[in-house]
C-alpha positions as CSV (number, residue, x, y, z in Angstrom):
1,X,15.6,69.3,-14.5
2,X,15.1,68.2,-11.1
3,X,12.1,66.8,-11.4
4,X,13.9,64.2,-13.6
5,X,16.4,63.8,-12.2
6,X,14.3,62.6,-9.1
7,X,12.4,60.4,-11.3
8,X,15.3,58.6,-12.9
9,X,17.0,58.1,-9.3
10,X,13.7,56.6,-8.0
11,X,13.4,54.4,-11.1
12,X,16.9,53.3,-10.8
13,X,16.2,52.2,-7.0
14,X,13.3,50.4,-7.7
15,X,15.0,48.3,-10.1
16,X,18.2,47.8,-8.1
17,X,15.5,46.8,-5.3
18,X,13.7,44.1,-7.6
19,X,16.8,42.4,-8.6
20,X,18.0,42.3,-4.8
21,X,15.1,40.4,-4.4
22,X,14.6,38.6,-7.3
23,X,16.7,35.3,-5.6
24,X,15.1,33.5,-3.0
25,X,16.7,30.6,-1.6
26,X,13.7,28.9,-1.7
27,X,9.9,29.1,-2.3
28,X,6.8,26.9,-0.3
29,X,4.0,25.6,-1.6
30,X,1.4,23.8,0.4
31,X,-1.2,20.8,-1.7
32,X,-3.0,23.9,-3.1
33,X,-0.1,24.8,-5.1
34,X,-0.1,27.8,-3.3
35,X,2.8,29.7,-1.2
36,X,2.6,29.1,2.2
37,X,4.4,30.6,5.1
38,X,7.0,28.3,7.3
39,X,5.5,29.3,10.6
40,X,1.8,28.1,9.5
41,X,3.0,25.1,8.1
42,X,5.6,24.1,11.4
43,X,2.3,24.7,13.2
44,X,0.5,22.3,11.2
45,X,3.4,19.8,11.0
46,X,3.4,19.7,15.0
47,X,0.0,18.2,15.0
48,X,0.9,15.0,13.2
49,X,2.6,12.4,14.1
50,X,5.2,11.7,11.5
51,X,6.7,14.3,9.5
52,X,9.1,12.5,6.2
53,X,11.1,15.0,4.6
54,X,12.3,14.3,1.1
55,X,15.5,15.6,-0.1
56,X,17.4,16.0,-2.9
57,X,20.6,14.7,-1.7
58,X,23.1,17.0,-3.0
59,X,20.9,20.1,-2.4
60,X,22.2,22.1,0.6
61,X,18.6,24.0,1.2
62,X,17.3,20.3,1.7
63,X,19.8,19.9,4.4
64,X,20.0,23.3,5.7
65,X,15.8,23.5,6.2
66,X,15.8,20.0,7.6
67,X,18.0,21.6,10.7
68,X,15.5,24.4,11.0
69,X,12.5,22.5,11.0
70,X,14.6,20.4,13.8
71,X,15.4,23.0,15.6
72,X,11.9,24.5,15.3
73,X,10.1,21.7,16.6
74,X,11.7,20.9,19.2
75,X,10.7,24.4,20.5
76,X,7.4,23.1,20.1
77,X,7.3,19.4,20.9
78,X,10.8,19.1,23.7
79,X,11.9,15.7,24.0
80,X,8.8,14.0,22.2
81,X,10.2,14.6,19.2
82,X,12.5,12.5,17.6
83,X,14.6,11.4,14.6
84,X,14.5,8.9,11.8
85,X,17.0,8.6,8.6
86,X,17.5,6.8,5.5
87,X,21.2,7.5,5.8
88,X,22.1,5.1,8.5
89,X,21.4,1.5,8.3
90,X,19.8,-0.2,11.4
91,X,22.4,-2.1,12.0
92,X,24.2,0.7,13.4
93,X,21.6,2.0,15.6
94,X,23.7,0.5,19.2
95,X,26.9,2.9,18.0
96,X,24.4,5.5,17.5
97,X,23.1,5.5,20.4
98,X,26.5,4.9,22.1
99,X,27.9,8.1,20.8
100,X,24.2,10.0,21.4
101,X,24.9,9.0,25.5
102,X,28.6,10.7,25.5
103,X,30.2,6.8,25.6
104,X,32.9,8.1,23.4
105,X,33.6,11.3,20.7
106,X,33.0,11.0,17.3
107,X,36.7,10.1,15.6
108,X,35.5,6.6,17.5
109,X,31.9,6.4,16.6
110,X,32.9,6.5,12.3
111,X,35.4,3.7,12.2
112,X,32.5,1.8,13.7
113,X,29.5,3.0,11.6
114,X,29.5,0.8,7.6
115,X,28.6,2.3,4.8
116,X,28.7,6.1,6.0
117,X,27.4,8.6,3.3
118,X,30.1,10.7,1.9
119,X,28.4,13.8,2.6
120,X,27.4,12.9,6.3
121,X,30.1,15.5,7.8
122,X,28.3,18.7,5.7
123,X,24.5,17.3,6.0
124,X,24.2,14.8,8.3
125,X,26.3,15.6,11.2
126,X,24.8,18.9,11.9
127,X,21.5,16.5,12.7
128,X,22.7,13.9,14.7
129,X,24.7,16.2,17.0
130,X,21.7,18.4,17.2
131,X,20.1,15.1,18.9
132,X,22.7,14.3,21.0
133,X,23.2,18.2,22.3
134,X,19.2,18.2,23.1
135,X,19.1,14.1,24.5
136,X,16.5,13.1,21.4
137,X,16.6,9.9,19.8
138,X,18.0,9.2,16.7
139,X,16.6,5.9,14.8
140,X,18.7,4.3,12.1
141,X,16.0,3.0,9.9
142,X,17.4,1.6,6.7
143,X,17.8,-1.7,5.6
144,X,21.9,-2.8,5.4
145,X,23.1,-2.7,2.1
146,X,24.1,-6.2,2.1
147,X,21.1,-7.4,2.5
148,X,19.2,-5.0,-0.1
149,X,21.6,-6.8,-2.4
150,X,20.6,-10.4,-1.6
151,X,17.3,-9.7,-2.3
152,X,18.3,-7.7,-5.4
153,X,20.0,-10.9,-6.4
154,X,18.0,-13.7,-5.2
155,X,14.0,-12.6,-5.1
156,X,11.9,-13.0,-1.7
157,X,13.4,-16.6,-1.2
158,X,16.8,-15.1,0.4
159,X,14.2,-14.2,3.6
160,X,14.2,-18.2,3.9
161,X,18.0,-18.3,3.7
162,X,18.8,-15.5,5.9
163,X,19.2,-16.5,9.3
164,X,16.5,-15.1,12.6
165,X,19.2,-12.4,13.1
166,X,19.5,-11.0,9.9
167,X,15.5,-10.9,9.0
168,X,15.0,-8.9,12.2
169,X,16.7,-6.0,10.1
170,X,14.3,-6.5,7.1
171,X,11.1,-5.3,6.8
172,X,8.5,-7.8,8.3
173,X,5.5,-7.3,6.0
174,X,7.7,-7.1,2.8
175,X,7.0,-10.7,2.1
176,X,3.4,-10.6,2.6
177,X,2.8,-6.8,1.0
178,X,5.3,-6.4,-1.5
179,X,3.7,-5.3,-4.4
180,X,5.4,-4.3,-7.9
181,X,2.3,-2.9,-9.3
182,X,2.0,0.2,-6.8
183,X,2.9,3.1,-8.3
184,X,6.5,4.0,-7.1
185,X,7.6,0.5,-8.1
186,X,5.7,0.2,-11.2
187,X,7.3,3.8,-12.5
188,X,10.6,2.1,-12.2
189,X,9.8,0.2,-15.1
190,X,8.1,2.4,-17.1
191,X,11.0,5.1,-16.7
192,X,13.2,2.4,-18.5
193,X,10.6,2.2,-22.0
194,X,10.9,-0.6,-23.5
195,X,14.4,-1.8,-21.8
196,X,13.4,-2.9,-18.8
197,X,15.5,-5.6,-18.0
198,X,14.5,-9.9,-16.6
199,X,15.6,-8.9,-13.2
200,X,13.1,-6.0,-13.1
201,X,11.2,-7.7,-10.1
202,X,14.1,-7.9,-8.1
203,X,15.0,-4.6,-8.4
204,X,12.0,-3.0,-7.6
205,X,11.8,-6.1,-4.1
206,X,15.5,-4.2,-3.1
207,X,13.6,-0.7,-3.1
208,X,10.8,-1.9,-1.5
209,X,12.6,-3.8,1.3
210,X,14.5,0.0,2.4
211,X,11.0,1.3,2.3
212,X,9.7,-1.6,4.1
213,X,12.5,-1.2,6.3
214,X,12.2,2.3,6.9
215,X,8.6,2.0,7.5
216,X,9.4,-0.8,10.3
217,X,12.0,0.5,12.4
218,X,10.0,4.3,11.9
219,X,6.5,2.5,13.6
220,X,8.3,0.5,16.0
221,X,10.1,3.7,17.9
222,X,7.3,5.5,17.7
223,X,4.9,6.3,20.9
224,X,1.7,8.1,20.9
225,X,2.3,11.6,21.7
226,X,5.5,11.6,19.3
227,X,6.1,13.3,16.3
228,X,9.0,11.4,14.5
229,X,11.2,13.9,11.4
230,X,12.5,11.5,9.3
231,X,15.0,12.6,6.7
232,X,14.8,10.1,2.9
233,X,15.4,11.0,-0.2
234,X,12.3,12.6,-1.6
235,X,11.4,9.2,-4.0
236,X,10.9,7.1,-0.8
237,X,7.8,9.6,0.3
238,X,6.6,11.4,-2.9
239,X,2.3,11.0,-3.6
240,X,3.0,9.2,0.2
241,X,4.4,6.0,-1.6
242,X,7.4,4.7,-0.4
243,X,8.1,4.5,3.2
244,X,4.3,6.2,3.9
245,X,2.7,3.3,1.6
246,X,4.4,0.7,4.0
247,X,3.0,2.5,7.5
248,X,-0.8,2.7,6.2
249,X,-0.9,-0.7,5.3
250,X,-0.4,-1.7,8.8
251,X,-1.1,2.0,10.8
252,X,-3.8,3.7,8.3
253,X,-4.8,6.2,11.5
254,X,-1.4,7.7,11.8
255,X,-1.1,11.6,10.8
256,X,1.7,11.9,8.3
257,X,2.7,14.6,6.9
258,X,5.5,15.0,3.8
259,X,7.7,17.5,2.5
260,X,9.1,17.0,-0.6
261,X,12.2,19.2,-2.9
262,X,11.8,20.0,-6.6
263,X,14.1,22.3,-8.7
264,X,12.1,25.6,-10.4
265,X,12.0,23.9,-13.9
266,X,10.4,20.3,-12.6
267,X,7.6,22.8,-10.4
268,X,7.0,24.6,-13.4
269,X,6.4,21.7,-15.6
270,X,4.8,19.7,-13.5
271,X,0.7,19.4,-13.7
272,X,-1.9,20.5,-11.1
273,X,-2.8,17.1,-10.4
274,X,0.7,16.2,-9.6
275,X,1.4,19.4,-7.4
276,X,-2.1,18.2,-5.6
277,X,-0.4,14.8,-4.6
278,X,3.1,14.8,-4.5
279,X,3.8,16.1,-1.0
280,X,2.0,18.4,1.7
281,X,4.5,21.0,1.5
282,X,6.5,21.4,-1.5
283,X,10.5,22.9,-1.1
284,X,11.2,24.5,-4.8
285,X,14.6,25.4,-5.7
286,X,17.0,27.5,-8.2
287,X,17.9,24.9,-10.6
288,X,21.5,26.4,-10.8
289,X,21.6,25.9,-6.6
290,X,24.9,25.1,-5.5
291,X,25.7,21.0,-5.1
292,X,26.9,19.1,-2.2
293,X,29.4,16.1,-2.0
């Protein structure tokens, strides 16, 4: 009767123990498709010269491993790392760097920054003061909205109406690069069948100019020696299109390295070839993760 009894309490612990678990935050691949620890791959990562991390905006793991890996290599790198992030437009880069010196607290810095994400407080905050407590830079790389929308509306020939200033905050080589046949712009009309719409071009010049952009102001900060984190949603660097497309066509011996976020369900369905390509590292989450706002 003991001996049962023994047996059932050890079976019940087992199983108590799986289920505790059975819920990681988060799993990593690497390219192989295979899991990979975070210490080897921060080592890798810390060789290269350019690290784009692709998030899903409203996933809070996203956010929350983007200030690890910040905090992480800075142990590594000190002060020759530095920042770059889709969600501030260049434009803003002097009150950034205002409020990065100590010029004044934050409740001055908003008012001044346009077109602030909603969810900067919970995702982005954490990372800009995390530069300004450690004296890093912190690069505003995207294009202003406004003018994203010009070229949305008007094709390439709004470059010839915009004024010296203005083009200076556009991405130089979109004019002479810009094509709608590479792969991330091309999927934007195949994901619409056979609705894509007259102003199709258009749309897919506005994403190119933020990666463009992105690319721009990311190259033009950078220093051998560096190693630049920038956080983008995941679109702008998956199969190193996007922003990474932009930098080879003009820096093809840079090291870049991506990390990209996919729920359980898109990993699971996804084919080899596609793990292969779409990032070095891959973040995969519960599908039922908790959203942020």
């Amino acid at each position: 009767m003991q001996k049962n009894t023994i047996v059932v309490f050890t079976l019940f612990f087992l199983t108590q123990l799986v289920i505790a678990q059975d819920h990681p935050a988060y799993t990593l691949y690497n390219q192989k498709g295979k899991k990979v620890k975070y210490e080897k791959m921060l080592k890798q990562i810390a060789k290269s010269d350019m690290l784009f991390f692709g998030e899903y905006h409203d996933n809070p793991i996203s956010h929350w491993l983007q200030l690890e890996v910040a905090n992480d290599l800075y142990k590594l790198k000190g002060d020759s790392l530095f920042f770059g992030a889709e969600m501030f437009e260049n434009g803003n880069q002097l009150v950034i760097n205002e409020y990065l010196n100590g010029f004044y607290d934050e409740k001055k810095m908003l008012p001044e920054i346009t077109q602030l994400w909603k969810n900067y407080k919970t995702d982005y905050k954490p990372l800009l003061d995390f530069a300004k407590e450690n004296h890093l830079r912190f690069i505003a790389t995207n294009i202003p909205r406004r003018y994203a929308s010009i070229l949305y509306k008007k094709g390439l020939s709004a470059l010839q109406e915009l004024s010296p200033e203005a083009n200076k905050m556009i991405g130089a080589d979109l004019q002479k690069y810009f094509d709608p046949t590479v792969s991330c712009y091309a999927n934007m009309a195949k994901s619409m069948g056979g609705h894509v719409p007259p102003n199709m071009y258009n749309m897919q010049l506005a994403q190119a100019a933020k990666d463009a952009t992105m690319a721009q102001f990311s190259v033009q900060n950078f220093k051998k020696g560096d190693l630049l984190l920038h956080f983008n949603g995941s679109y702008h660097s998956n199969y190193k299109q996007g922003i990474v497309w932009w930098i080879y066509k003009t820096n093809p011996n840079l090291e870049i390295k991506t990390i990209t976020t996919l729920y359980e369900s898109e990993w699971k369905e996804m084919p080899d070839e596609n793990r292969q390509t779409i990032a070095d590292y891959i973040v995969v989450v519960s599908d039922n993760m908790t959203k942020t706002k």
